[in-house]
N, C-alpha and C positions, 0 to 999 in steps of 0.2 A: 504493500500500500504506500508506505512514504516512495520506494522508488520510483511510483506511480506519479506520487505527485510531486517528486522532485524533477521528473521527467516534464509533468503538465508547466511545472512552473518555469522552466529554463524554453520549451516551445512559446508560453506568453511571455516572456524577457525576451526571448528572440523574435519574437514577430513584431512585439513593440519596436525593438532596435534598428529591424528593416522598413519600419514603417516610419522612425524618425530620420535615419539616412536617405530615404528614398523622398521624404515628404521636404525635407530640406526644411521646416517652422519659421525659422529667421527668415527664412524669400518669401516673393509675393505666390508663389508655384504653388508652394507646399500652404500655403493660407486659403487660398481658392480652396485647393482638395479639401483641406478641413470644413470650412464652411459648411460645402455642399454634407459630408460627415455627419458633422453638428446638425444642422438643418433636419437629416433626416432622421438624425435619432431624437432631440429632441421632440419632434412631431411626433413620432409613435410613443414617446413618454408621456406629451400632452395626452394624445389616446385612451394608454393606460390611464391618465390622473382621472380623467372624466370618465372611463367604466370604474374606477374603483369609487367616484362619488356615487351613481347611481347603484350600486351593490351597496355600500353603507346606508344610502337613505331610504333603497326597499327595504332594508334590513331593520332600520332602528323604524323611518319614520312612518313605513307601511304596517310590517309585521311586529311589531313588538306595540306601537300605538293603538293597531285591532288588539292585541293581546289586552293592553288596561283596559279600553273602550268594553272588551267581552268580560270583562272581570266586574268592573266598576259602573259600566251603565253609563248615566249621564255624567256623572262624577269624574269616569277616567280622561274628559279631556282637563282636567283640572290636575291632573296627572303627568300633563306633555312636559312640564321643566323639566323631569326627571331624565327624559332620552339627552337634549343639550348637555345636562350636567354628568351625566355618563362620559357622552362622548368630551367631554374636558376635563374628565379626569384619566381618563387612555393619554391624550394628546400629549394633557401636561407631564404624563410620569415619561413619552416617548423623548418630548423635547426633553427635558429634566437631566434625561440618563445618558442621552446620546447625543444631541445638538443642540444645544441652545440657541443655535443662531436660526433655527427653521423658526420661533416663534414668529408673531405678527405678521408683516404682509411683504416682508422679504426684500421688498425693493432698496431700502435704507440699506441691507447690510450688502448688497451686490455694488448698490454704488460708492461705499468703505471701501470695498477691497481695491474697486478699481482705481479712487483716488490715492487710497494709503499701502495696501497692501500687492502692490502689483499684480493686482488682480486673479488672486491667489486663495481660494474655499478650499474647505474640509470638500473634502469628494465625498464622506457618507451623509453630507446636507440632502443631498437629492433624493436619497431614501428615504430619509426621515419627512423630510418636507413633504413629500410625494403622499406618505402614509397618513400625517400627520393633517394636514391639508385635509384631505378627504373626508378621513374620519370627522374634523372641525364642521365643515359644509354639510355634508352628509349625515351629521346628528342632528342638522338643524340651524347654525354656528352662523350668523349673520356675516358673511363675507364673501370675497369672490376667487373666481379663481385664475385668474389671468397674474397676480403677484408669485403665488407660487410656482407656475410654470416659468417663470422670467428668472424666479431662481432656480429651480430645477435643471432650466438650460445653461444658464450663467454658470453654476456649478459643473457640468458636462464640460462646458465650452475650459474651464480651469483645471479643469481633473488632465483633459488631453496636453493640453498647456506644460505641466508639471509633469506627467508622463515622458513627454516625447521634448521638455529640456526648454521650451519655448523660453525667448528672453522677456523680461516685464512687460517693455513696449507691445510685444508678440500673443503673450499671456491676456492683457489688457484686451485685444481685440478680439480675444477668441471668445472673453465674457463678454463682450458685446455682440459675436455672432448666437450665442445660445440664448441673449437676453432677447434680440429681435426673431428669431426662432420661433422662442416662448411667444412671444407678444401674435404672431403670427400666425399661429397652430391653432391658440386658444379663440380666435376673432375671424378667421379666414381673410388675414388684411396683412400681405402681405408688405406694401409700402407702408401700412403704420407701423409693423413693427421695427423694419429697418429706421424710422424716423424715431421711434421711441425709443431705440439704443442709441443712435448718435445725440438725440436731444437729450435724453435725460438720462443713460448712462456713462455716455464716452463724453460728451456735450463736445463733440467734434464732427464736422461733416465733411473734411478733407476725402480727397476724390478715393486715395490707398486704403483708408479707412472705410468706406461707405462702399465700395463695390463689395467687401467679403462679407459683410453685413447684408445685403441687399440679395445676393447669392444664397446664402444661410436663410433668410427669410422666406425666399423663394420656395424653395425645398421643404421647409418644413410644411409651407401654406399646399405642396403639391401632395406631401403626404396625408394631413386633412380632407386633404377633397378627392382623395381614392376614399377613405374613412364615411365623410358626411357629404358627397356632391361639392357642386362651386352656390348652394344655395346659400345667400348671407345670412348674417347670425337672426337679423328681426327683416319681419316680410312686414312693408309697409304699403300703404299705397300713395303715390305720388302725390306731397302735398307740396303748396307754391303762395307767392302771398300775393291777398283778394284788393290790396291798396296800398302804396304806398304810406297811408297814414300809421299802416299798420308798426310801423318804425318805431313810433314813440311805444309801444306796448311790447315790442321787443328789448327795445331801449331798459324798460323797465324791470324785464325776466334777467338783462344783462346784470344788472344793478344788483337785483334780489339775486342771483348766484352767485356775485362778487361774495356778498352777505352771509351766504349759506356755505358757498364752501369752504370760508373761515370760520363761521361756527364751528362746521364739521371736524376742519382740521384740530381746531383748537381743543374741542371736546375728547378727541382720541390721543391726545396729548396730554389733557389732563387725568383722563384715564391711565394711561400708559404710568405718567409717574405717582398718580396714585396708587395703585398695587405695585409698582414696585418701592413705594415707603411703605409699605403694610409687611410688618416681620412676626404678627404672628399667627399669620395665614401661612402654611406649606407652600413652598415654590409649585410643587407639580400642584397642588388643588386650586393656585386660583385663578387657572383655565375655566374649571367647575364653576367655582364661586359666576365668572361673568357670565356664561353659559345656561344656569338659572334665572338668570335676569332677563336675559332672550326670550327666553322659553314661558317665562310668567306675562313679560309682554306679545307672545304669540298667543296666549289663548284667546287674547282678546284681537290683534292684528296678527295672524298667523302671514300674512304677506313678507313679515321682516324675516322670515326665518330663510339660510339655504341663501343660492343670487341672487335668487328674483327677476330671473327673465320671466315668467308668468305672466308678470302682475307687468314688468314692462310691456310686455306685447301687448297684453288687454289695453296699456293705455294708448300705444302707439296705435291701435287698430278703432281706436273712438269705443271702446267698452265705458260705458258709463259708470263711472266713480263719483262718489257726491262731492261739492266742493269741502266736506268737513273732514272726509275724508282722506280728499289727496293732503290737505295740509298736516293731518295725524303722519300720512305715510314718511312724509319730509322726516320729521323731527323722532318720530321712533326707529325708522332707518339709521338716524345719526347716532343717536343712544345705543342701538341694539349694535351696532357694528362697532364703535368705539368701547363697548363692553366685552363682546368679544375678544376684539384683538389687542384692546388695553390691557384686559387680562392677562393676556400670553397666550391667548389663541393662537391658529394659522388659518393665514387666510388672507385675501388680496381688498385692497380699495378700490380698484376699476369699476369694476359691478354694482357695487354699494352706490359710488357716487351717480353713472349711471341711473341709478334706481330714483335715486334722490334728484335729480337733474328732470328725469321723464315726471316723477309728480309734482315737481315745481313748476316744471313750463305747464304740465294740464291744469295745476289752479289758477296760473296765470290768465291761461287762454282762456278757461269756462268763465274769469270775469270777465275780462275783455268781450267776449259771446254775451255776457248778460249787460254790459254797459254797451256795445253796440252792435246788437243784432245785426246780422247779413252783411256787417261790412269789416269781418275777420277772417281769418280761416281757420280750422277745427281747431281745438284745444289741442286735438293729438298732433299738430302742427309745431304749436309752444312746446310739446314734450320734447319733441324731436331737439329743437334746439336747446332746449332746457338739458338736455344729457348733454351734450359737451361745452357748453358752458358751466356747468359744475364740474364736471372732468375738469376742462382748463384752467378754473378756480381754484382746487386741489390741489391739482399737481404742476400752475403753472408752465406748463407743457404749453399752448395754443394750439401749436403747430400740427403737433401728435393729436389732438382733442379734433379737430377739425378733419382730417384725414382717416381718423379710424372709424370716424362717426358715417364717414361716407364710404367707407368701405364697407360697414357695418349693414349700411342700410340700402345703398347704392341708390341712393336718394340724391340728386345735386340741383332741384329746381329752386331749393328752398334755401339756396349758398350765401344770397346778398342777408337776410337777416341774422344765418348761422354765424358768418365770422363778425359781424356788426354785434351781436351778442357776446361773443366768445374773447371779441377786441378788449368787451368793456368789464367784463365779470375777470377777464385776469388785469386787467387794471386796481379796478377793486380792491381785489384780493391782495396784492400784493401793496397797496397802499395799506391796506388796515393791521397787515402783518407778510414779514416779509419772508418768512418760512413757508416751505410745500410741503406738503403734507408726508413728501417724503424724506425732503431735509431736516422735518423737526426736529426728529427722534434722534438726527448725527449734531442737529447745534446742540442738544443740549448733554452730549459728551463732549462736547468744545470741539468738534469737529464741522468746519464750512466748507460745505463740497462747494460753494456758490462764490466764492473767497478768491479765487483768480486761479489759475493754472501754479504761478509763481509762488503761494503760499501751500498748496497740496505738494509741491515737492521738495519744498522743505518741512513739510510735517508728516512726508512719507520716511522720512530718513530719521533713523534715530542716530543720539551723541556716539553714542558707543563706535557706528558704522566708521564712522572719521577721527574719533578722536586719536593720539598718538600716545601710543604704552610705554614709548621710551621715554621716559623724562629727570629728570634732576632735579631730588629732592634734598632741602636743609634742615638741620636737625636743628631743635629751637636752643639747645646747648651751646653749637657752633661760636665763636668767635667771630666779633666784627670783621678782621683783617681776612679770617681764612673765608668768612661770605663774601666778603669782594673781590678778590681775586680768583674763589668761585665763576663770580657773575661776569667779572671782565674775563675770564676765558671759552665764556659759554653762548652758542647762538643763541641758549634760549629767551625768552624774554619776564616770564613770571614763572618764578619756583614756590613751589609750595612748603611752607614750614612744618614739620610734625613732631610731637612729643614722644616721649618712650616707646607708648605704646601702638605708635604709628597713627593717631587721629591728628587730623590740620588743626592746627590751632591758627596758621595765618597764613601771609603769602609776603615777598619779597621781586619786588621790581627794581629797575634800573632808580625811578625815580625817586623811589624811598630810599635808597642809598645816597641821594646827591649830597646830601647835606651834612654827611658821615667821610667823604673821601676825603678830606682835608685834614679831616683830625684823627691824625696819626695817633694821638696820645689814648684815643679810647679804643685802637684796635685790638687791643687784649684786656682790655677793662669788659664794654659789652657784647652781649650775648646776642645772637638772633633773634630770638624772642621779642624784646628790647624795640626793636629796628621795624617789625615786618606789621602789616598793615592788618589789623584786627576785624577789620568790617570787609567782608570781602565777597564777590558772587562765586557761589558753588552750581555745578550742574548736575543730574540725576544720570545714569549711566541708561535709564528708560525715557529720557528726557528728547525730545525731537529737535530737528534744527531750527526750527519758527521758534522755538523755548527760547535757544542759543542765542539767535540773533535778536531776539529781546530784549535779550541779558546785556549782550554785546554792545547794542546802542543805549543803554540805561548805565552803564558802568563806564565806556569807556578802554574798557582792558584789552589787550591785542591777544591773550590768553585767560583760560578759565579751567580750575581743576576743575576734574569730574568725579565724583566718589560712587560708589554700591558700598550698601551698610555702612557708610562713615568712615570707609577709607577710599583714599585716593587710589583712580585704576586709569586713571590718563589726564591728558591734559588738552584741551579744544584747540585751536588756534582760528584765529578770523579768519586767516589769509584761507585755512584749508577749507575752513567751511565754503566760503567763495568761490574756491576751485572746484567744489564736490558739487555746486550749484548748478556753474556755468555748464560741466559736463553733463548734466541732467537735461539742461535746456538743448545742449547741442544734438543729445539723442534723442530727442523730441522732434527738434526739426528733422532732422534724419528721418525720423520715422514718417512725418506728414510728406 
């Protein structure tokens, strides 16, 4: 048996190896071939992720729901929390034990890696995610599922990346080919997905960049539609606007989604760091704890539970919803989804907002219908732009909001009000707060994906990478005459002083000596100690270059020790830090 599988494992090392010599990663050759790779495995993962929701929600929310219902009578639907809060406490012991990064809606930690981590996932994310996801949705779990898939791929498109050797810049783009994949498989929209990786994960649209990207998207959208037809995600019918006038009433839907999807955002935000200051709730249970809250609010609006493509289509197709109604749907959508995944659910915001966009534009339109009869167009018209105008709001995105929505629906009569909406609600949005819904959750580990190119690569690099081990230390005993002659024969420029037992007690520069060279008479009187400068900037050996060059221009110093545990393990230099900069920059350009 081991020979067997010492055998299997030296044929996958070897196939690997021929498929990274052959595939060349660092070229544009061997990136095409991946794409295409990527492209199609992601697609049939999508596949997977959506039969394994519909098997979990026959499972919990057909058959186990008849089960209370036949138990309980009228009673058991007063019983539906129970399946939610099941399925969140599976999730939470899944993510808990095995990845914690599958929690929430994924997108935030795909675009970490790419900005910080050279675009570099745990490879068993995708599994977990994949299960984890499902089960969330599929108990009932208010979210969607087009975040997971974006990770799902993202992770694929890293795992090969790391495999087969790829370089950062290389890596980088492979997570952008599984992230537009994802985005593509899940929507049948093959250009939004490609635009949704360069917008909002690479936020580059360089030409080297965006062919392998577009390539990947392709393929995954080709594997779909052997899967489900080239039919789009909602079958609408052709709506178009009945006046001109009707501007100002769109005007208004733009306004109110600015509105709404900074509530939204901001509510899943506060969730989010709400349970995580809650220590004496169990990390895995309180997936459950938000899971219950869904499930208490579905008995009464079972619409929130699951995507909620249903309830969209109903409204997209003029199904009559009361006006008290669709504005319930808006605000329990935002709670019930932001409880989810503030929780530590999994599960995506696409959908959600989506859902919330389609009953904001339908209460919009049904007043508009009721203040001016026959000279509007359907309510299910407002819906329509009502979803990507909250999309846009969200995420910011525009571009991506506008393009999916017409892929989605393959709708384009109704384009002059859609982007006149979409212009104004991410205006909005980003006037009242300047986070998306997917950068919140990275600003508030002190991480701005939004921050410039030039600030992600210096707080992709940590002290340790640059600092220099070699350095020359003085003992705080030393004598004045033997530290100067020390320092006059040393390139270096700031030494670190340390006591017996090797902690700094200070630092010793050129400049702190000036006023000691003259006087011969104290060169065997004082001590180092004495001389070296007490107040002085230390760096963390986990500490990033953005920290450094902080440090750097607040001090002054042309060097800075760097300690682990309170002892010196190097010493920074500016000059190096700038060198380690420029180089970043120059393989950047290289790469575009």
């Amino acid at each position: 048996m081991d020979k067997g599988k010492s055998g299997l494992s030296r044929l996958f090392n070897g196939v690997w190896a021929w498929l990274a010599s052959r595939l060349n990663v660092g070229g544009n050759y061997g990136v095409l071939v991946l794409a295409v790779v990527l492209g199609v495995l992601t697609g049939l993962g999508a596949m997977l992720f959506r039969w394994l929701i519909g098997v979990f929600s026959n499972l919990f929310l057909v058959r186990l729901y008849d089960i209370l219902v036949a138990n309980f009578g009228v009673m058991g639907k007063y019983a539906l929390p129970v399946i939610p809060a099941l399925g969140g406490i599976i999730v939470g012991i899944l993510i808990y034990k095995f990845a914690r990064e599958a929690k929430g809606h994924g997108v935030p930690e795909v675009m970490e890696s790419v900005a910080l981590k050279g675009g570099r996932i745990r490879p068993r994310v995708a599994l977990i995610k994949t299960i984890a996801s499902a089960l969330c949705i599929g108990t009932g779990g208010s979210a969607g599922r087009e975040g997971p898939i974006v990770q799902i791929g993202s992770t694929l498109g890293s795992t090969a990346g790391q495999v087969l050797h790829a370089p950062p810049r290389r890596m980088r783009l492979l997570v952008g080919c599984g992230a537009a994949a994802g985005i593509s498989a899940t929507f049948n929209a093959p250009i939004a997905g490609a635009v949704f990786a360069a917008e909002i994960i690479l936020g580059n649209f360089a030409a080297t960049t965006f062919a392998p990207i577009l390539i990947s998207s392709v393929a995954a959208s080709f594997v779909g539609r052997i899967f489900y037809g080239e039919i789009p995600s909602f079958i609408v019918p052709s709506y178009e606007m009945v006046s001109y006038w009707e501007l100002f009433n769109y005007m208004v839907l733009g306004v109110l989604a600015g509105v709404v999807g900074v509530v939204f955002t901001r509510m899943l935000g506060y969730f989010e760091g709400l349970f995580e200051d809650i220590k004496c709730i169990p990390v895995w249970m309180k997936p459950a704890v938000g899971a219950l809250v869904v499930g208490v609010i579905a008995i009464y609006l079972p619409q929130v539970m699951g995507v909620g493509y249903t309830t969209i289509e109903g409204i997209l197709t003029d199904v009559k919803f009361s006006l008290m109604m669709m504005g319930l749907l808006v605000f329990a959508k935002i709670l019930a989804t932001s409880m989810t995944l503030g929780s530590g659910g999994s599960g995506g915001i696409f959908a959600p907002s989506l859902f919330i966009g389609a009953a904001l534009g339908g209460f919009v339109g049904q007043v508009a219908s009721n203040l001016f009869p026959g000279s509007t167009a359907s309510p299910a018209a407002y819906a329509l732009v009502g979803m990507a105008a909250v999309v846009s709001a969200t995420t910011h995105a525009p571009l991506s909001a506008l393009i999916i929505l017409f892929e989605m629906t393959r709708n384009y009569k109704i384009i002059l009000p859609l982007m006149f909406a979409v212009a104004l609600a991410t205006t909005i949005s980003r006037l009242l707060y300047r986070e998306s819904i997917y950068t919140m959750k990275l600003a508030r580990r002190g991480v701005r994906i939004r921050g410039g190119r030039e600030e992600n690569i210096l707080r992709s690099i940590k002290v340790s990478e640059v600092m220099r081990r070699e350095y020359t230390t003085i003992q705080n005993s030393n004598r004045l005459g033997d530290v100067i002659e020390m320092v006059r024969g040393s390139e270096e420029s700031v030494f670190p002083v340390l006591d017996r037992e090797g902690e700094i007690v200070g630092i010793i520069d050129a400049h702190s000596l000036n006023e000691y060279v003259l006087e011969e008479a104290m060169y065997d009187i004082v001590v180092a100690e004495e001389v070296a400068r007490r107040r002085f900037p230390l760096l963390n050996v986990d500490d990033n270059l953005l920290t450094a060059l902080d440090r750097f221009q607040i001090t002054g110093y042309e060097a800075i020790p760097v300690v682990d545990n309170g002892k010196v393990v190097g010493l920074l230099h500016r000059r190096d830090l700038f060198n380690r900069y420029q180089m970043e920059i120059l393989l950047g350009v290289d790469e575009e």
